[in-house]
N, C-alpha and C positions, 0 to 999 in steps of 0.2 A: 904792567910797569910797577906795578904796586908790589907782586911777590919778588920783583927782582933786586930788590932793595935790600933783602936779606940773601940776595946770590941766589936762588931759586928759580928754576925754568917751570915752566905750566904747562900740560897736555890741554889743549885745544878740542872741546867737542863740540860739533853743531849736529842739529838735523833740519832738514829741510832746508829753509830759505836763513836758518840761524850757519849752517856750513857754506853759504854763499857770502852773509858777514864776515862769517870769518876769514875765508879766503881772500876777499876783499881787501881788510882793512891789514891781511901781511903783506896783498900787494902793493897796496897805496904807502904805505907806514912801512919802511924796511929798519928802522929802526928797532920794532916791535920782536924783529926776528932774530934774533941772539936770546931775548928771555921765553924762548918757545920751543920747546926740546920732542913735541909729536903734534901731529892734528889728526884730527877721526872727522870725515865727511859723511852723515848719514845720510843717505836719500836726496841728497843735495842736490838741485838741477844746477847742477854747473855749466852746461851747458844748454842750458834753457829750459823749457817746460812746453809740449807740447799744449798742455790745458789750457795755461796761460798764455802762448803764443793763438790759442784760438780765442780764447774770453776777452783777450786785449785789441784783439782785431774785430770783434762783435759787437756794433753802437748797440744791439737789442740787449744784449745779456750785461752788458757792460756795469751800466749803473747798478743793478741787481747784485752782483759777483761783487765791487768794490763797496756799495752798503753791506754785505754781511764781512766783507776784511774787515771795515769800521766799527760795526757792531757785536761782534763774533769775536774776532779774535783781538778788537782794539788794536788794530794794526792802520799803516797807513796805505791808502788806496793804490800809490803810485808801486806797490811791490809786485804787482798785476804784470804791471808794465815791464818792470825792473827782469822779472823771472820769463820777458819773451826771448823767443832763439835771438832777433833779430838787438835787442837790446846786450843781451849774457856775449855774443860771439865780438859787439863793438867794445865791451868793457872786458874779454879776455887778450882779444888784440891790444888793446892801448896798455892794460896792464897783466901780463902775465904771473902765473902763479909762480912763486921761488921756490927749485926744486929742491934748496937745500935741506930744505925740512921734511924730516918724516911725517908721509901724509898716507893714510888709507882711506879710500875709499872705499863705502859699503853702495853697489848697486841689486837693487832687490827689484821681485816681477811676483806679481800671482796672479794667478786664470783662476782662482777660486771666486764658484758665482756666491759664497757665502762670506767674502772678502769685505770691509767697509768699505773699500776702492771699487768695487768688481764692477759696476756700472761703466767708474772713468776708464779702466783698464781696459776692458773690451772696447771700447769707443777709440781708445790711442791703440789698439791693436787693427780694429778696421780701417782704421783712418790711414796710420802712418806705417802701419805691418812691421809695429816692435813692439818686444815683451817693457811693463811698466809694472810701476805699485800703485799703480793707479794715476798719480801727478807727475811723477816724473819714469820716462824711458831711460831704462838702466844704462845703454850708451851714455846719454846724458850726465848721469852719476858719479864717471869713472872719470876724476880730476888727472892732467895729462902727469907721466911719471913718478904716480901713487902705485902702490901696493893694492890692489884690487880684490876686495870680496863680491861674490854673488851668490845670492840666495833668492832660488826664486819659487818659493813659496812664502815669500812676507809683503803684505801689501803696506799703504804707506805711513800708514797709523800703527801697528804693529811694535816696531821700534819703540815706541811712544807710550804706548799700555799694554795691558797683559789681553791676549786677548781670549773672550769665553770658549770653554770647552777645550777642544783639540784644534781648534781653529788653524795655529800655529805651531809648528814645534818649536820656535825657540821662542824664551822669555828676555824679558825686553832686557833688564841687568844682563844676565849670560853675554846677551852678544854685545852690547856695549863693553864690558867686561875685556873680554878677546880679541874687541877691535884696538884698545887701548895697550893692551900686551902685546898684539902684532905692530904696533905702531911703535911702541917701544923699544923691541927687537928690530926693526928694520933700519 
């Protein structure tokens, strides 16, 4: 609201559970959506989180999983909750996303066992028999009539930092970079 003040629309980037906020609050707030001219979903479990849909139904892991949200990333514990299928599909129902805006979504998968995910990935691949970045299953990613990327050699940290070696081919800029120019163009 702030850049709009000077007539200025703002592109929209989240990842992870920051592209679920944002999603969120154009659908709750339609007011917000006139000064918002793109949005880029990275990695975003839009529609839920297998991890979380299991962590959040776990009384044993439970407390353990939401002390390191608290501690870790200074976050609040109830986002656990927030990011399960069965929570993401009652708050897509009640508010759906506005198609007016250009959205892309970036859904990513890797089966690299050299991956910082590669543990949770093969766990949401035996479990649920889909490709993941580890947290989130790239169905899950792909926000309903967005513009759709996949790449599925980036796990879910990836986006986020450069990672060592050849680990990745793309750098985290680059593809932010191109997600924003596709978003622009569409």
């Amino acid at each position: 609201l702030e850049a709009s003040k000077s007539g200025k629309q703002v592109v929209l980037i989240g990842h992870s559970k920051g592209g679920v906020d944002t999603t969120a609050a154009l659908s709750l707030y339609p007011e917000l959506r006139p000064h918002v001219r793109a949005v880029v979903a990275m990695q975003t479990p839009y529609g839920g989180s297998p991890i979380a849909q299991d962590l959040a139904g776990c009384p044993e892991m439970r407390p353990t999983v939401e002390g390191f949200i608290k501690s870790v990333f200074r976050g609040d514990a109830r986002s656990l909750s927030d990011l399960s299928y069965d929570a993401r599909q009652k708050f897509i129902a009640a508010h759906p996303y506005p198609k007016e805006i250009p959205t892309v979504s970036l859904a990513t998968s890797s089966s690299s066992p050299a991956a910082l995910t590669a543990a949770a990935a093969a766990y949401v691949r035996s479990r649920y028999g889909e490709k993941s970045d580890g947290l989130v299953a790239a169905k899950d990613a792909e926000i309903p009539g967005s513009s759709v990327v996949r790449l599925d050699d980036m796990d879910h940290a990836m986006p986020a930092m450069q990672a060592p070696g050849n680990l990745c081919a793309h750098k985290p800029g680059d593809v932010t970079e191109a997600l924003v120019a596709l978003a622009l163009t569409t």
